[in-house]
C-alpha positions in Angstrom: 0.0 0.0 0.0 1.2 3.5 -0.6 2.1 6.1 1.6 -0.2 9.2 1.0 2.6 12.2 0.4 0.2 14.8 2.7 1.5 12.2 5.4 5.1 12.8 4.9 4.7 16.5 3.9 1.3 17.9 4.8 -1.6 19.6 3.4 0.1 22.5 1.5 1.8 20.7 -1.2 2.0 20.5 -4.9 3.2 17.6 -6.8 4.6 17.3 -10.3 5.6 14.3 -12.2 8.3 14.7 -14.7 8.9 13.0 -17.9 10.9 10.3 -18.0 14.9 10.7 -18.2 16.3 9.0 -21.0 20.0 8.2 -21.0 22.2 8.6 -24.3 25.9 8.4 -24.9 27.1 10.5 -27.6 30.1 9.3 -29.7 32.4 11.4 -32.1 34.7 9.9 -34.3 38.0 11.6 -35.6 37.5 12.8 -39.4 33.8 12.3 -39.5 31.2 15.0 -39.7 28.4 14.8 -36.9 27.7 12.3 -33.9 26.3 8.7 -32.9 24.5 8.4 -30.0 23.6 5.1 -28.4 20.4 4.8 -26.4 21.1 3.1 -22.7 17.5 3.0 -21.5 15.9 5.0 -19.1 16.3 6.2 -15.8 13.6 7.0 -13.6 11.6 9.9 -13.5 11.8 12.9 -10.8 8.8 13.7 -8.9 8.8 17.6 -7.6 7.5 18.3 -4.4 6.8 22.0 -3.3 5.5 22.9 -0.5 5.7 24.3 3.1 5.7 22.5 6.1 3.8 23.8 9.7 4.3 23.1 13.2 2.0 25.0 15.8 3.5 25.6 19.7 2.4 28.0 22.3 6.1 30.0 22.3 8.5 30.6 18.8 10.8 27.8 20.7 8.1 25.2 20.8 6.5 25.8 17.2 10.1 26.1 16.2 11.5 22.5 17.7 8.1 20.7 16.5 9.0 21.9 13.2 12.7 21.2 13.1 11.1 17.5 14.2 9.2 17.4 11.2 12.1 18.3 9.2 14.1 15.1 10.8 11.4 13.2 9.8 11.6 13.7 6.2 15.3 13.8 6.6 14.8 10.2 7.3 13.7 9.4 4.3 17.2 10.3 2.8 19.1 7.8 4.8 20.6 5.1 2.4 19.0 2.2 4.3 15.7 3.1 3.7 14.1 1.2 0.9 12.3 2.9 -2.7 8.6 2.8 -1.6 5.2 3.5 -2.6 3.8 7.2 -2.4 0.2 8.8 -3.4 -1.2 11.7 -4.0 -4.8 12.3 -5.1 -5.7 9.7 -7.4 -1.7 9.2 -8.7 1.0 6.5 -7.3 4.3 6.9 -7.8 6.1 3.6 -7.6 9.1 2.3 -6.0 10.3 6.0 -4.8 13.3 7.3 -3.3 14.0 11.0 -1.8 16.9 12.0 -3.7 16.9 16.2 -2.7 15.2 18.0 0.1 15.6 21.5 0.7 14.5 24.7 3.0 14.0 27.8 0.5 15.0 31.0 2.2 13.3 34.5 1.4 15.2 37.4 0.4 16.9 37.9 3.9 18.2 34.7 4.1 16.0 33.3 6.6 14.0 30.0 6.5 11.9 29.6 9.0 9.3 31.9 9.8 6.8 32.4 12.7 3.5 33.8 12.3 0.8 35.4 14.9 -1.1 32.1 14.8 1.6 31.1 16.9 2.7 28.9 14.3 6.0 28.2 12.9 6.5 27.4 8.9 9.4 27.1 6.3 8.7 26.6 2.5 10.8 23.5 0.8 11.2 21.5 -2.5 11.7 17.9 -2.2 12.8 15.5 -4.8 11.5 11.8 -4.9 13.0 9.5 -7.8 10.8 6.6 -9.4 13.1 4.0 -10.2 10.7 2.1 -11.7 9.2 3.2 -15.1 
């Protein structure tokens, strides 16, 4: 069974499948016009997550350190122990899925993680799952 992705990540995310990446080796030869290029199959296809993840706590320390938990938790995921899995979203799986890239987008200052009167702490982020399946 798959793991719905609003588990992992929350409510307030968008998901995007990419095409397929196709691997080719391109070969010259010396004293020939133009290239060969030799098709080696393909390789997975990226799935974007965007996003941001919230944490709620009474005080800006205890928002904050439920959100940096949520961030270890995704982190995770990254471990190279962990197996390719299942994930959903909406009425799409995604099979056999590893998180290659996760990363906290700052804003203009340089700052990541905000806090908000709802005494709420947030931080926006792009993740990167890989389908090694096709």
């Amino acid at each position: 069974m798959a793991t719905d992705l609003t588990n992992v990540f929350g409510d307030e995310i968008c998901v995007t499948a990419q095409p397929q990446i196709i691997h080719r080796q391109y070969i010259g030869y010396p004293g020939a016009n133009g290239l060969t290029s030799m098709h080696l199959g393909t390789r997975g296809s990226q799935i974007l997550i965007t996003g941001r993840l919230r944490a709620a706590g009474n005080t800006y320390s205890l928002a904050r350190a439920a959100l940096i938990s949520l961030i270890r938790d995704i982190e995770e995921l990254r471990k190279p122990d962990v197996a390719a899995a299942d994930y959903s979203f909406m009425d799409a799986t995604f099979y056999s899925c590893v998180l290659d890239a996760f990363e906290l987008l700052r804003d203009a200052g340089g700052k990541a993680i905000h806090f908000n009167t709802d005494k709420e702490c947030f931080c926006d982020f792009v993740a990167v799952f890989v389908s090694l399946s096709y």
